[in-house]
Wavefront OBJ file of the C-alpha trace (Angstrom):
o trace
v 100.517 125.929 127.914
v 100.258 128.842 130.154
v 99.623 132.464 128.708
v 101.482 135.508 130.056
v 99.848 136.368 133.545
v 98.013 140.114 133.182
v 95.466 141.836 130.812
v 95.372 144.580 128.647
v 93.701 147.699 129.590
v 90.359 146.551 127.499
v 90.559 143.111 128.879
v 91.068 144.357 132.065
v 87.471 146.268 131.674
v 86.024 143.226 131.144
v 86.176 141.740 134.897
v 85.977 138.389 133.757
v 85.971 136.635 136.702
v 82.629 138.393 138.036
v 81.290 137.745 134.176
v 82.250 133.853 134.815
v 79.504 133.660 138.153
v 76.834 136.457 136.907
v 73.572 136.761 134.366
v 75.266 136.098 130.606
v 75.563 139.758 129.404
v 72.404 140.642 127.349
v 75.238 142.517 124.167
v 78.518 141.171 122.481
v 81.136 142.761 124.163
v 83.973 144.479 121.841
v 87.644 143.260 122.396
v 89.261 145.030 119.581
v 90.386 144.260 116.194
v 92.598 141.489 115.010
v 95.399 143.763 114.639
v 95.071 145.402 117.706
v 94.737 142.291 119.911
v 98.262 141.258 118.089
v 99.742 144.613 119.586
v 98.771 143.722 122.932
v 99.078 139.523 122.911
v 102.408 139.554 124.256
v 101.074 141.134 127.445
v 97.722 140.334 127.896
v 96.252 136.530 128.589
v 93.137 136.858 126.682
v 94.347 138.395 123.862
v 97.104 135.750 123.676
v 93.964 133.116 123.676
v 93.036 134.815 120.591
v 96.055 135.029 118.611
v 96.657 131.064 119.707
v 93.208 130.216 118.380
v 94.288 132.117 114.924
v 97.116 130.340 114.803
v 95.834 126.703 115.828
v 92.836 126.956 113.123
v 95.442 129.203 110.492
v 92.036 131.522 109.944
v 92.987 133.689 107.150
v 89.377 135.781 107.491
v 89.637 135.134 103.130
v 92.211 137.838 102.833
v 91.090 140.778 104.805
v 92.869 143.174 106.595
v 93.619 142.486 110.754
v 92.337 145.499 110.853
v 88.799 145.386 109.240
v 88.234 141.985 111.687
v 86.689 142.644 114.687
v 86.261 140.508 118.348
v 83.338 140.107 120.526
v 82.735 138.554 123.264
v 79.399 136.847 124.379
v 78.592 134.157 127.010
v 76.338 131.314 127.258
v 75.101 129.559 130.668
v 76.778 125.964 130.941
v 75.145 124.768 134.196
v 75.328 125.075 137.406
v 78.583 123.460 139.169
v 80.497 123.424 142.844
v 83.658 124.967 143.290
v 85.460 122.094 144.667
v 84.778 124.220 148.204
v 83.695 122.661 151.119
v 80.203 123.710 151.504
v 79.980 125.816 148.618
v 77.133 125.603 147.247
v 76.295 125.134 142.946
v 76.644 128.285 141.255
v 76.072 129.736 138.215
v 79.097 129.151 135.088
v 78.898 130.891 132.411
v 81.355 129.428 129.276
v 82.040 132.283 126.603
v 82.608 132.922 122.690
v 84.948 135.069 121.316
v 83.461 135.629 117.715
v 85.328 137.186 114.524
v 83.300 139.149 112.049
v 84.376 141.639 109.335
v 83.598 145.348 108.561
v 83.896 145.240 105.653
v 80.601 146.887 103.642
v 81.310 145.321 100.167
v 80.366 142.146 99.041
v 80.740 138.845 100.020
v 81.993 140.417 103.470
v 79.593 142.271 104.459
v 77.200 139.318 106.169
v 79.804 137.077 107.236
v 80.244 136.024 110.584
v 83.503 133.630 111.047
v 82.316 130.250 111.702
v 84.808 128.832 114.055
v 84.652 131.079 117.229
v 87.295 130.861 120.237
v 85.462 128.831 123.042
v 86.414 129.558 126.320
v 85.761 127.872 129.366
v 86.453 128.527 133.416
v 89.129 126.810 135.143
v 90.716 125.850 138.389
v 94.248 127.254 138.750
v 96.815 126.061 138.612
v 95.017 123.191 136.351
v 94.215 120.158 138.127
v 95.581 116.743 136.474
v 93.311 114.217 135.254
v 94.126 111.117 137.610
v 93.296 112.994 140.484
v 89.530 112.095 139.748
v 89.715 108.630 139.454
v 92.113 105.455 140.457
v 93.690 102.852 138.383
v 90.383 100.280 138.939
v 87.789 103.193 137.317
v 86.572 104.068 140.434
v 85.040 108.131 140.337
v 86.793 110.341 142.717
v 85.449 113.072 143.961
v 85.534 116.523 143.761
v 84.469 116.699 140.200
v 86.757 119.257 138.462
v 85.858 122.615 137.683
v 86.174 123.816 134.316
v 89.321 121.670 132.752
v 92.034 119.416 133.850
v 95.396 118.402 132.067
v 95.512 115.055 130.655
v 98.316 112.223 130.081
v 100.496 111.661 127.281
v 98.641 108.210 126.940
v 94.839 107.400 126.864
v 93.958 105.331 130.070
v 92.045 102.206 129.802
v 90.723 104.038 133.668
v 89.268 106.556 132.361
v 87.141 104.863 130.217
v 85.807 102.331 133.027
v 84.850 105.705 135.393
v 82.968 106.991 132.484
v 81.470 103.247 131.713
v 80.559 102.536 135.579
v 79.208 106.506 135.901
v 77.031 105.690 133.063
v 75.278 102.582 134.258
v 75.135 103.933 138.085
v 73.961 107.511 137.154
v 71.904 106.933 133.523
v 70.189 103.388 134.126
v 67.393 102.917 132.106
v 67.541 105.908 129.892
v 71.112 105.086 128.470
v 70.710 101.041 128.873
v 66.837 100.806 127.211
v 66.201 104.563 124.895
v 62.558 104.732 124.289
v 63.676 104.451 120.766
v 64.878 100.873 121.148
v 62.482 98.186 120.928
v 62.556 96.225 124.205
v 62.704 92.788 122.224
v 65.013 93.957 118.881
v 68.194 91.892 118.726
v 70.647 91.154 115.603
v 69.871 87.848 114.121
v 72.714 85.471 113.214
v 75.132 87.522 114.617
v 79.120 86.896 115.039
v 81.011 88.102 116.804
v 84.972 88.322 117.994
v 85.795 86.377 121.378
v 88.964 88.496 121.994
v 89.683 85.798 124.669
v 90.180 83.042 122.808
v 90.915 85.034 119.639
v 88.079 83.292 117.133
v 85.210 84.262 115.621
v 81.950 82.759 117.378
v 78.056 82.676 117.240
v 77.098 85.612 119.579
v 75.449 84.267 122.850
v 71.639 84.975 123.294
v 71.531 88.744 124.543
v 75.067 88.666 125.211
v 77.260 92.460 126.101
v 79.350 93.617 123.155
v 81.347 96.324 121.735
v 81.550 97.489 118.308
v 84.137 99.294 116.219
v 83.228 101.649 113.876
v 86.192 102.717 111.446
v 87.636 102.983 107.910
v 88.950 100.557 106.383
v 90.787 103.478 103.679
v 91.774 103.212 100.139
v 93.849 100.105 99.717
v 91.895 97.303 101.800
v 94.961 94.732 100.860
v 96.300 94.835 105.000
v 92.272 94.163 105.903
v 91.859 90.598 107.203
v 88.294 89.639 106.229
v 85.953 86.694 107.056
v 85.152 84.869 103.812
v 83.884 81.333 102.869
v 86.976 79.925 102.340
v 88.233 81.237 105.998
v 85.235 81.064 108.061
v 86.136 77.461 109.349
v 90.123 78.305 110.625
v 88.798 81.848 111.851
v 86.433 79.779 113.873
v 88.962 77.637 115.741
v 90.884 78.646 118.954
v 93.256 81.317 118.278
v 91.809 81.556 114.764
v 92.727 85.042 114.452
v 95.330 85.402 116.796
v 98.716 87.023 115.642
v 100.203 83.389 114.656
v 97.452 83.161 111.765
v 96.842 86.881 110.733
v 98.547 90.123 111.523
v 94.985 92.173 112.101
v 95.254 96.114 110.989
v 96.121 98.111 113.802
v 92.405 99.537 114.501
v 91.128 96.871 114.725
v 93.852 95.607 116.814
v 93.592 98.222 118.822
v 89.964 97.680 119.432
v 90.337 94.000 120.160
v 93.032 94.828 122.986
v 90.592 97.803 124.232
v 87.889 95.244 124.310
v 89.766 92.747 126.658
v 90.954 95.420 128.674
v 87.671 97.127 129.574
v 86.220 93.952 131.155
v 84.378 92.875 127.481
v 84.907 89.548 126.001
v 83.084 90.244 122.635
v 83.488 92.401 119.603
v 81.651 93.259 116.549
v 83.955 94.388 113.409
v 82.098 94.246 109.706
v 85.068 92.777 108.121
v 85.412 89.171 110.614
v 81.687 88.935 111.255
v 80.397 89.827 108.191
v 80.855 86.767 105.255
v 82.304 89.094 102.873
v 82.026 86.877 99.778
v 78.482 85.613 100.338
v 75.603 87.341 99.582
v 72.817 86.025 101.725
v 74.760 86.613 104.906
v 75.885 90.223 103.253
v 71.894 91.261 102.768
v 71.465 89.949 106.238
v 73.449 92.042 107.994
v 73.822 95.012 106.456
v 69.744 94.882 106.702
v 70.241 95.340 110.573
v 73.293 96.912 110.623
v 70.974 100.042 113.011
v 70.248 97.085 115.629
v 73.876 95.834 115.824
v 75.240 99.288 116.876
v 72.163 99.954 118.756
v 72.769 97.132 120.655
v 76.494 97.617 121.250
v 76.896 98.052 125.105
v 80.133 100.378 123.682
v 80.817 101.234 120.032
v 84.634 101.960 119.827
v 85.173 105.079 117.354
v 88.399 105.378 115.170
v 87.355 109.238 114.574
v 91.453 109.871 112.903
v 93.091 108.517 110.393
v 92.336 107.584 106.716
v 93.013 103.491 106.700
v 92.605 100.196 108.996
v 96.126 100.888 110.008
v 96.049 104.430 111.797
v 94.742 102.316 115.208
v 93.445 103.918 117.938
v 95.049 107.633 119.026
v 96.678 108.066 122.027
v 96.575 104.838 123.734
v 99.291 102.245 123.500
v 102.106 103.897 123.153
v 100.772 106.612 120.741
v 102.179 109.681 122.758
v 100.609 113.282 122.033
v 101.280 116.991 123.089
v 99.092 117.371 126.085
v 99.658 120.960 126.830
v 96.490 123.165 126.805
v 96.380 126.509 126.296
v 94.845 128.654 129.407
v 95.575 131.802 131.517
v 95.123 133.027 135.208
v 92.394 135.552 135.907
v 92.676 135.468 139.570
v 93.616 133.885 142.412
v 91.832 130.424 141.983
v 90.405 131.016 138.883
v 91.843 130.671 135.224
v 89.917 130.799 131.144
v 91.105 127.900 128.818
v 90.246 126.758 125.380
v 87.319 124.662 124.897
v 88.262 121.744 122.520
v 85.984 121.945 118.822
v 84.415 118.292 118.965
v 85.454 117.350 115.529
v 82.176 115.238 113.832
v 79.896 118.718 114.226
v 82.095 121.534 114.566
v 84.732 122.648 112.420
v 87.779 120.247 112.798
v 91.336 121.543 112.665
v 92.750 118.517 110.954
v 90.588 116.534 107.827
v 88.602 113.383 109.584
v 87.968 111.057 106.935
v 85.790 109.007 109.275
v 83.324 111.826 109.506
v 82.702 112.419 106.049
v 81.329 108.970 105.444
v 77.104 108.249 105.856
v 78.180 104.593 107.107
v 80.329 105.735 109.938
v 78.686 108.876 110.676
v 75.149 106.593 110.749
v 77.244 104.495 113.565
v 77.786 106.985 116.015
v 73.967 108.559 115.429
v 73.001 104.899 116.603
v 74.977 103.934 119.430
v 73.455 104.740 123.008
v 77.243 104.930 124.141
v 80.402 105.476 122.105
v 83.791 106.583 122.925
v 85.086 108.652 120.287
v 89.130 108.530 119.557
v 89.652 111.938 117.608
v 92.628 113.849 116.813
v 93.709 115.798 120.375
v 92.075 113.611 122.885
v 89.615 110.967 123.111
v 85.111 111.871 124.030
v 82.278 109.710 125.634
v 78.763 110.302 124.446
v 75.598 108.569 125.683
v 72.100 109.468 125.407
v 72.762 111.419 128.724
v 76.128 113.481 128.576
v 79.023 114.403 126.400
v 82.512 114.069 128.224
v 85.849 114.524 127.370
v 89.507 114.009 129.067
v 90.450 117.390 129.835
l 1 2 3 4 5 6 7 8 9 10 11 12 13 14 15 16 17 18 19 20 21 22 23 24 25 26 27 28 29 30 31 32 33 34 35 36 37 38 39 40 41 42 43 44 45 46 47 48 49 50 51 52 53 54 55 56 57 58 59 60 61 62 63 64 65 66 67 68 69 70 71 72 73 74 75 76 77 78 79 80 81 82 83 84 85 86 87 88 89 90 91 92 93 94 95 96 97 98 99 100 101 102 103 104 105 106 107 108 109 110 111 112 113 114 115 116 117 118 119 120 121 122 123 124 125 126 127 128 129 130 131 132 133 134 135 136 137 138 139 140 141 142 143 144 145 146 147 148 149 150 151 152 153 154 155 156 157 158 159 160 161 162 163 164 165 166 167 168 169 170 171 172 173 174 175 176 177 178 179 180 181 182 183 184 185 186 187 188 189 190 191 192 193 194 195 196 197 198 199 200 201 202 203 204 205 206 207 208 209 210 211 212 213 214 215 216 217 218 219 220 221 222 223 224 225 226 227 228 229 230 231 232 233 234 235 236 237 238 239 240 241 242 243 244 245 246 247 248 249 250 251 252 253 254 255 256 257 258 259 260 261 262 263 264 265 266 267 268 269 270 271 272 273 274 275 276 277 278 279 280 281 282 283 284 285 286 287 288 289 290 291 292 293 294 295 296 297 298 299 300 301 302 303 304 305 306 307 308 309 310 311 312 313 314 315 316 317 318 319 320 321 322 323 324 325 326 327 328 329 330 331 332 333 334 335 336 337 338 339 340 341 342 343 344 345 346 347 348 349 350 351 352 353 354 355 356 357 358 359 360 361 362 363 364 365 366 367 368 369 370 371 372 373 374 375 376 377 378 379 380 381 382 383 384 385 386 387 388
């Protein structure tokens, strides 16, 4: 959501928008305590960020007074990036921190430096929307935009085919064949789901594939698994369609993403793995790094805590979109920078993080697409993108 339009005397010293295009300043720039910035949030846009951020993350600074915690400001250079201006040229952005530490001199406070800083980043205003950059086939549209962009109440399956197709156009070789990926490595005896014909099938020589990487959570009774005694019917035509099993909604989810993003096969542990037989079990979990590795995709279910949360925001699955920014002049606006959940401190517990397995799976995939809590990421061995 919008903050109030104007700054606060202090703010106001700042000039942000000449520290957005200039050198990142060399000090930490003071903002003013906790309590202070409450007295003026009402009035002023960046301290409004602040109080929002508070708020969001419910930092309780272990107890201290508003009034012992104090805000700086520092800056780091993102990149170089066009203004969306004909003939402007690339200029300098500079994305910023707004950091909480204490005053305190006794014990444990003295050294401690709040861990989960504001991020800020420029923006266009008023925010762009997100299907302004691309059309309903995938295809890129250009101008890139500058700094953030809202996004829809509902993942698009669009979205995901720009980022795909601006992968393999821009990244080639580097994304498609890592140096760390044997030219000749492939899984051996590998299944794999035909989300076509809705069986599980022998996975053609060298054949594209996505994998899901999930959990399957406490109570595994809703899990459909590939066994011995099923491996024949799961096999046939329509061998796991919805007339022989009800599949949990990740995977699902991740069977319809699969068809829908141009892919006919997918790996998932629990139909291509023989769960009951122990030669086939070795086997696989043995080169369980080349499967993912070799994923053209692997499909992330980064929230929930079973097989049945599905995928986030996509079919149906509506979420708040608004994001929190301000106007610092004409064209020119500050919003929050989302906290990538699997490194940074997440708002909300992700059970898929805190697993080796899963957290292993993303470490070896050359591309994944991450479904977290607020919005859904891309990350290849080139760039890190995300829908706002």
């Amino acid at each position: 959501m919008p903050g109030p339009n104007g700054l606060c005397k202090n703010c106001t010293q700042l000039d942000l928008n000449k520290l957005i295009f200039s050198e990142v300043p060399s000090t930490d720039l003071p903002l003013g305590s906790v309590f202070s910035i409450k007295r003026t949030a009402r009035d002023c846009g960046l301290c409004w960020l602040v109080i929002r951020h508070i708020q969001k993350l419910k930092l309780t600074f272990d107890g201290l007074p508003d009034s012992t915690i104090k805000c700086t400001l520092d800056g780091y250079q993102y990149g170089y990036q066009a203004l969306n201006v004909e003939g402007e040229k690339k200029r300098i952005i500079n994305h910023f921190y707004i950091r909480f530490k204490s005053t305190e001199e006794d014990p444990p406070y003295a050294e401690t430096s709040y861990l989960t800083p504001l991020k800020l980043r420029p923006c266009s205003y008023p925010l762009p929307k997100i299907e302004d950059f691309y059309d309903s086939k995938g295809t890129d549209l250009h101008p890139r935009p500058f700094g953030a962009r809202t996004m829809r109440p509902n993942f698009d399956i669009a979205l995901l085919r720009t980022w795909q197709a601006t992968c393999k156009n821009c990244h080639s070789s580097k994304c498609e064949s890592p140096e760390w990926l044997g030219e000749n490595e492939y899984p051996r005896k590998l299944r794999l789901i035909d989300v076509i014909d809705m069986c599980v099938v022998d996975a053609p020589i060298n054949c594209s594939y996505f994998a899901l990487s999930y959990v399957w959570g406490q109570d595994n009774s809703r899990q459909s698994t590939l066994t011995k005694a099923t491996l024949n019917a799961m096999a046939k035509f329509g061998g796991i369609g919805p007339k022989q099993y009800n599949l949990p909604k990740t995977v699902s989810d991740a069977v319809r993403l699969t068809r829908e993003s141009g892919e006919r096969y997918l790996w998932v542990d629990a139909l291509c793995i023989i769960q009951d037989d122990e030669v086939d079990m070795a086997c696989q979990i043995a080169q369980m790094d080349l499967i993912y590795a070799r994923a053209a995709l692997t499909v992330i279910a980064g929230f929930g805590d079973s097989c049945e949360a599905g995928l986030p925001h996509i079919y149906g699955k509506r979420r708040d979109v608004s994001l929190d920014h301000i106007q610092i002049s004409e064209n020119f606006g500050l919003a929050m920078e989302p906290y990538f959940g699997l490194f940074e401190k997440p708002i909300e517990p992700c059970r898929w993080k805190h697993r080796g397995w899963t957290y292993q799976e993303l470490l070896l995939s050359r591309r994944a697409v991450l479904f977290l809590k607020d919005q859904v990421y891309w990350k290849c061995e080139c760039s890190f993108w995300m829908e706002d």
